[in-house]
C-alpha positions in Angstrom: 7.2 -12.8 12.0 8.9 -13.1 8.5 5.5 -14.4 6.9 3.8 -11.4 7.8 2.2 -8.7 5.0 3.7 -5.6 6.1 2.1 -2.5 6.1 3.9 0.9 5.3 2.8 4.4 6.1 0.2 4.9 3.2 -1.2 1.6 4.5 -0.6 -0.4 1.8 0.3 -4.0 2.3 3.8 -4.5 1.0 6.0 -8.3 0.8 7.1 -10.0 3.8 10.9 -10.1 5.2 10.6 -13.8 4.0 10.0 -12.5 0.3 12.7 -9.7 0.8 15.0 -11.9 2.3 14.3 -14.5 -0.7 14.9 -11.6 -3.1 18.6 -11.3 -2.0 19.2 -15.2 -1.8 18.0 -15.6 -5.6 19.6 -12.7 -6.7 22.5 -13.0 -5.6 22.9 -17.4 -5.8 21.9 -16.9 -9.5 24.5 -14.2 -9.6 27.3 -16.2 -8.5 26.1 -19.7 -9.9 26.1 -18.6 -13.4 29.7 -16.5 -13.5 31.5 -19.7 -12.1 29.5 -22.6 -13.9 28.3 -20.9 -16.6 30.1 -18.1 -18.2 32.2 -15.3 -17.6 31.5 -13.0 -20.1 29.6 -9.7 -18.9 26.4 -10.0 -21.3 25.6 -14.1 -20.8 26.0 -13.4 -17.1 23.9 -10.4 -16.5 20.8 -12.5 -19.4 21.3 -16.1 -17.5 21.0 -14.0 -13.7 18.3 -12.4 -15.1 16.2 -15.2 -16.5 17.2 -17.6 -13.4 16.6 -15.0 -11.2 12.9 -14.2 -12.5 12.0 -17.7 -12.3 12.9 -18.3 -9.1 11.6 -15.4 -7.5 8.0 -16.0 -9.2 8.2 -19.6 -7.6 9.3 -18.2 -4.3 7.2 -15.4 -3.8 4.0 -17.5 -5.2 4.7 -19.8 -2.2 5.7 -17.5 0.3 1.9 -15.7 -0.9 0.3 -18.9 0.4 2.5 -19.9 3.4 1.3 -15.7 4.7 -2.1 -15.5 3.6 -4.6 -15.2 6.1 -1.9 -13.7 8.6 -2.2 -10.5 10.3 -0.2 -7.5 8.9 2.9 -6.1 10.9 4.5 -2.9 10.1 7.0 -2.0 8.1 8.8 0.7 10.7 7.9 1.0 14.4 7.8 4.7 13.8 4.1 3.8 11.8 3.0 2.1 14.1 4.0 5.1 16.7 1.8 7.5 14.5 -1.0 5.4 14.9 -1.6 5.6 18.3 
């Protein structure tokens, strides 16, 4: 269920919850990691989350690519799936 492509109403195959979910926990676990260990100063904060974050998103959402290929798509909203029919 969270490896699965989703589809959205143009029919375009969009990331996974397991990519959005990831999304959040590097965001946010950069976020935090670097104001308490690193620095508290507003510009070295938001440059360090940024850089961190990028990094670990690439890595997570390469992996999370192969861990889903090959699965079939779900939908993003049951309402698309409603039209369908």
């Amino acid at each position: 269920m969270l490896l699965k492509p989703l589809k959205d109403q143009s029919g375009t195959h969009t990331p996974s919850w397991a990519s959005r979910i990831w999304s959040l926990i590097a965001i946010i676990g950069c976020g935090t990691y670097v104001f308490f260990q690193i620095s508290e100063d507003i510009f070295i904060w938001s440059t360090c989350t940024l850089f961190l974050s990028t990094i670990l998103l690439n890595i997570g959402w390469i992996s999370l690519a192969k861990l889903s290929k090959g699965k079939e798509p779900g939908v993003l909203f049951d309402s698309i799936s409603e039209e369908e029919k």
